[in-house]
N, C-alpha and C positions, 0 to 999 in steps of 0.2 A: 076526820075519823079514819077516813080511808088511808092515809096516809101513815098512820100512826099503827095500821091493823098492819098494814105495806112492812111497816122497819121493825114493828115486831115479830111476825112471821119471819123476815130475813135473819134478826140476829137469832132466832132461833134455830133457824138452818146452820147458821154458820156457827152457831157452838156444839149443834149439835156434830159435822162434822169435823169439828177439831178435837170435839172430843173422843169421835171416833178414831182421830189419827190419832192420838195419843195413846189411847188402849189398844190397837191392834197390836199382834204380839203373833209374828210369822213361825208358821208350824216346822218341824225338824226338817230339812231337807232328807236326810236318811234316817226314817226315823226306826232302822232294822241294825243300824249302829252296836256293833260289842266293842268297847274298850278293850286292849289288852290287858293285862296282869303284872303290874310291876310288883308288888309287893314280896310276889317269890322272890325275884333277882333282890328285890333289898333285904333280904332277909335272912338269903343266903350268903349275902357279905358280898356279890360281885358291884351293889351301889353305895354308897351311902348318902347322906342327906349332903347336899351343899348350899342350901340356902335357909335361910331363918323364917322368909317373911317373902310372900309376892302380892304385887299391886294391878291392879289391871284399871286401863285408863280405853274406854268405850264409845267410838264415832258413832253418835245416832243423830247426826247434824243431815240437813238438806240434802246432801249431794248423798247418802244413804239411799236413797228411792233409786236409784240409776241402778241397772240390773246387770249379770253378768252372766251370759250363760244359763239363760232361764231363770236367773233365781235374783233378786232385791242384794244390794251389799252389805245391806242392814239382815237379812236373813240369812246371808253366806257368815257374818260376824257374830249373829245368835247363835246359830247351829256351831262355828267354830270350839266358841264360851262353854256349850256345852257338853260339848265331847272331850276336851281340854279338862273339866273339871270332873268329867266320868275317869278322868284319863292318869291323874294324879294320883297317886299310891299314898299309905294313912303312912304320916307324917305329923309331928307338932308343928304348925306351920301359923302365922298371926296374917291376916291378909284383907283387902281393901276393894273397891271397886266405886270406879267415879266413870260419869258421862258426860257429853259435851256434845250440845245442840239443844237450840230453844227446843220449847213443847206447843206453844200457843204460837206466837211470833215469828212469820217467817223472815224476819231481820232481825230478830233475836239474837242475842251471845248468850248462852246459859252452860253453867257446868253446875252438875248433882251429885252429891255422894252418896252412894245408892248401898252400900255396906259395908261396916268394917270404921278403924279397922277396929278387928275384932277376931278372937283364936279362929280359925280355919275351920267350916266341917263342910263337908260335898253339898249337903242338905240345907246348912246355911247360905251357902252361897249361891245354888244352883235357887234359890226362892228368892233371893236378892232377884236374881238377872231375869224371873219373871214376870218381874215389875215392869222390868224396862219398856215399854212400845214402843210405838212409833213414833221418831223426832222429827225435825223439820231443824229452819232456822238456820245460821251461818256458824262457823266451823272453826272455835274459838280452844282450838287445840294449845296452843301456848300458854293461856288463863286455867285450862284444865291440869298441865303437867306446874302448873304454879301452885296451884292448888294442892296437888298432889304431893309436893315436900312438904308443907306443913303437915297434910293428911300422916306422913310417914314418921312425924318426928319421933311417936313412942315405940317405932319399929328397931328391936334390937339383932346386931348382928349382918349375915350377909340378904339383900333385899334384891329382887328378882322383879322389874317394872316392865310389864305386859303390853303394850301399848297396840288396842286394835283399829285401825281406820284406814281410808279408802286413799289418803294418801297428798289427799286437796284441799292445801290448805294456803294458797297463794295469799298474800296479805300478813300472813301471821308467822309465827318464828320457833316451832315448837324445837328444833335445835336448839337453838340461843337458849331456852327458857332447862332443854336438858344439862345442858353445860351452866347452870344456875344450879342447878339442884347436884350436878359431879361435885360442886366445891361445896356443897354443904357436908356430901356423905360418901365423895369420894369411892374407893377401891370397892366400900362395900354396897355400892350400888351396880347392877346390872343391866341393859336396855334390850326390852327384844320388842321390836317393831314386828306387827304381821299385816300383811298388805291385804284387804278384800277387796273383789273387784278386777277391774282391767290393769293387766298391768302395763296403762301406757309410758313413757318415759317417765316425763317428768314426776308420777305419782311414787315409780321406784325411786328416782332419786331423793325424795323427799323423803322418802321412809329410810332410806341408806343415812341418808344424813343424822337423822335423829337417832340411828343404831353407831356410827360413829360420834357423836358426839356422846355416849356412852360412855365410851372406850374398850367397852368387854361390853358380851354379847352382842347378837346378829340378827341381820333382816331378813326374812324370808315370807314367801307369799301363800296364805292361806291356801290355794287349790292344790298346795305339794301337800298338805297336810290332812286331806280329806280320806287316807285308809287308816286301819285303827295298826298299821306296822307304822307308819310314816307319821304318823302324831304321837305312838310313841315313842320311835325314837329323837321325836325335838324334847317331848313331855321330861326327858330323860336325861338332854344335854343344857335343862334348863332350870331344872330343882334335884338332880343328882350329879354323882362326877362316880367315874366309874373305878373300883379299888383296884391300886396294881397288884398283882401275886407277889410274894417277895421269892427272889428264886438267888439259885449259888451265882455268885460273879463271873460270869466268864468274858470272854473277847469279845465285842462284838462283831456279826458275822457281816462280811461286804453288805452296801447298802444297795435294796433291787434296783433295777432299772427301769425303764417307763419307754419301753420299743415303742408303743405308739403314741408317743406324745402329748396322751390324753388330761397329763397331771395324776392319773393313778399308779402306782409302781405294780413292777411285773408280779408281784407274791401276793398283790388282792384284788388286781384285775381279773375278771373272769372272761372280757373280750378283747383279746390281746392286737385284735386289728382293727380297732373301731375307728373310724375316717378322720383324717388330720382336720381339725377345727368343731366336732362335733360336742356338744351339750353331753355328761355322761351322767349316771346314775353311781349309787354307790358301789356299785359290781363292776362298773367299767365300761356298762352298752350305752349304746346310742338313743338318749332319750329322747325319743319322738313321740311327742301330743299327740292325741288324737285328734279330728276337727270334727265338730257336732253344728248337723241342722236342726231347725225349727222341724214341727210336722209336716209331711207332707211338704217340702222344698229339698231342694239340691242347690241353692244360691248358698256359698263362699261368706261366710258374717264378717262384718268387717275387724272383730276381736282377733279371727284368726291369720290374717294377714300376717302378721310377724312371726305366726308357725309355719307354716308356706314356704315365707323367704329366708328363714330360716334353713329350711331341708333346699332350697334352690342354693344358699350361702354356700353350701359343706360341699352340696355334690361338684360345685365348681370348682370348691378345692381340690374334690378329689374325683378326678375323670373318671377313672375304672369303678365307680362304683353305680349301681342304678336301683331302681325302686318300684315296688309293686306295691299300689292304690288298691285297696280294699273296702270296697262301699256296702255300709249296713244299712237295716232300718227296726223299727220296732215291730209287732205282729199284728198291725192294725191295717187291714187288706186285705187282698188277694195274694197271694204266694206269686203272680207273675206280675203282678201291678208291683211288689216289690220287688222283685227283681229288678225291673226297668228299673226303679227308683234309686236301688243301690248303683247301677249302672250308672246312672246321671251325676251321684254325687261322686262317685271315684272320677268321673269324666273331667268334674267340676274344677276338681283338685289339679288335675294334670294340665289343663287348660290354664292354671294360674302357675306351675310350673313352665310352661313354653313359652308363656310370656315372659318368665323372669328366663330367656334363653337357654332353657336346658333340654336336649335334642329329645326327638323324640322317641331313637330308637333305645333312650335310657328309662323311662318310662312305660310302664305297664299295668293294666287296670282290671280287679275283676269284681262281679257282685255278690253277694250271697245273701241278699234280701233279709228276711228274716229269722235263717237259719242258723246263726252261731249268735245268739243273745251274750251281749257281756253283762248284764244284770237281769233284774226279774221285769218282767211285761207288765205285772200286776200294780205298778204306783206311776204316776206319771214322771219321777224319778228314775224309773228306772229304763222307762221308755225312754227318755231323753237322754239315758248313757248308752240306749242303741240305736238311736240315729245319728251314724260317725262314719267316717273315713279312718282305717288305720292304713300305718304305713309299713312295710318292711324292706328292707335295703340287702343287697348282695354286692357282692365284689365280681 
């Protein structure tokens, strides 16, 4: 009897937490979030519609729980979903939504189709993706974008295929299976891979791959897309195409030049000296990360290693230029307990520059504890965008 009171108390436990993984459902990361306004610009004639129909295809598989920068992948990909579809301007649009990771199983392959397709509306869809919780299980991305052509077949016209996951998907072939589905539908299919998560090597190139095996459209990694300018201008290269002016025919005028190398030409470069080899934004600067600690640490996380040797890469290109550390924190303290703190973390940074041989008299560090907030104190979001290092560079 004991025995039997033993295995029933247990599978009780264990349904009862699977059932909890499966309904947990991660709150907005930013949930102070304004979408922009596309609607003016289409409506004034500078957009028009370029697509008929978009599909979005949903990693809530195992490797989901791995975190990045404070937050779950699977939460970076919720909150992505939904500022994306705050984000989209009203449009006749027919549209879908499938997942892929068991729910129960964590050796599971499971793929669901959680809406669609079926006509577009914000509301429709934004109630679909509340459904979604927490997955588990193995990461049967190929069986999902299989799925997905059929899912597409009463889709008419040009179709825009969403594709969100973390990027890990060793074993399976979700290229191979996109290039199945290019020959069914061809030119008017489009691929846009969005990476959540770390973006170690191999997870970018897998997500490149599936964006080339496309042929049209591109990869790009959710953390560029986290301001409401920067989501939408993708929101915008992704279900719009922008209308040329029709103007008189004249000559055209010499093509600008690109003095600094950067791949931006001189007439929309806005930093016409930005250092040979450097990462640029669309203005033409030096785009340097920031690096963010836990609470209360100054220890270096291992994600941002690659932004480090990164800024150590460029200055070795480029001798003459040096760089001043800038150590923040959030307003949780004493004003001089954060001081020291900001102190520690610019220190942190520079200490992982010397190591990558960059002298020291090109380096320079100061703090300002908690006195120049880049967001609000009041969410624990926004305390975690002020404990950072920024960086600024001089010639």
């Amino acid at each position: 009897m004991k025995k039997i009171l033993s295995n029933t108390v247990l599978v009780f436990l264990i349904g009862t937490f699977l059932f909890g993984c499966a309904a947990y459902k991660p709150s907005l990361i930013d949930p102070s979030f304004q979408a922009m306004d596309l609607n003016s610009q289409l409506q004034a004639g500078e957009y028009e519609q370029k697509i008929d129909n978009f599909y979005v295809i949903l990693d809530r598989s195992g490797s989901k729980e791995e975190t990045y920068r404070g937050h779950t992948n699977f939460a970076i990909a919720n909150d992505f979903l939904t500022r994306m579809n705050a984000t989209i301007p009203d449009m006749d649009l027919t549209s879908g939504l499938r997942t892929f990771g068991a729910t129960y199983n964590p050796f599971g392959k499971e793929t669901h189709l959680i809406y669609g397709p079926t006509t577009y509306s914000k509301q429709g869809f934004q109630d679909a993706l509340e459904t979604v919780g927490w997955g588990g299980g193995l990461s049967p991305a190929d069986e999902a974008l299989n799925a997905a052509g059929s899912d597409m077949m009463p889709f008419q016209g040009k179709t825009a295929l969403i594709f969100v996951g973390d990027g890990q998907y060793k074993g399976y072939d979700p290229a191979g299976a996109v290039k199945q589905m290019k020959n069914s539908y061809g030119d008017n299919l489009c691929v846009y891979p969005v990476l959540v998560g770390s973006e170690d090597p191999a997870s970018v190139e897998t997500m490149k791959e599936i964006a080339d095996a496309g042929g049209c459209g591109y990869y790009q990694s959710a953390k560029y897309l986290d301001t409401p300018q920067n989501l939408a201008s993708w929101v915008a290269a992704v279900f719009l195409t922008e209308v040329e002016k029709t103007a008189e025919v004249v000559a055209p005028p010499p093509k600008p030049g690109d003095s600094d190398g950067d791949g931006l030409t001189d007439d929309i470069d806005q930093c016409s000296d930005t250092p040979m080899g450097a990462p640029v934004n669309d203005r033409g600067c030096w785009l340097i990360e920031n690096v963010y600690f836990d609470f209360d640490k100054s220890d270096i996380k291992p994600e941002f290693y690659a932004t480090l040797a990164e800024i150590a890469d460029v200055m070795k290109q480029n001798p003459d230029i040096a760089v001043r550390i800038e150590g923040h924190t959030d307003h949780l303290g004493t004003e001089k307990y954060n001081e020291g703190l900001g102190d520690k973390r610019a220190m942190a940074a520079k200490q992982y520059l010397l190591n990558q041989g960059i002298p020291e008299d090109r380096i320079s560090t100061a703090s300002f504890g908690y006195s120049m907030p880049a967001a609000t104190n009041e969410t624990e979001w926004g305390r975690a965008r002020n404990r950072r290092d920024e960086f600024k560079w001089t010639r």
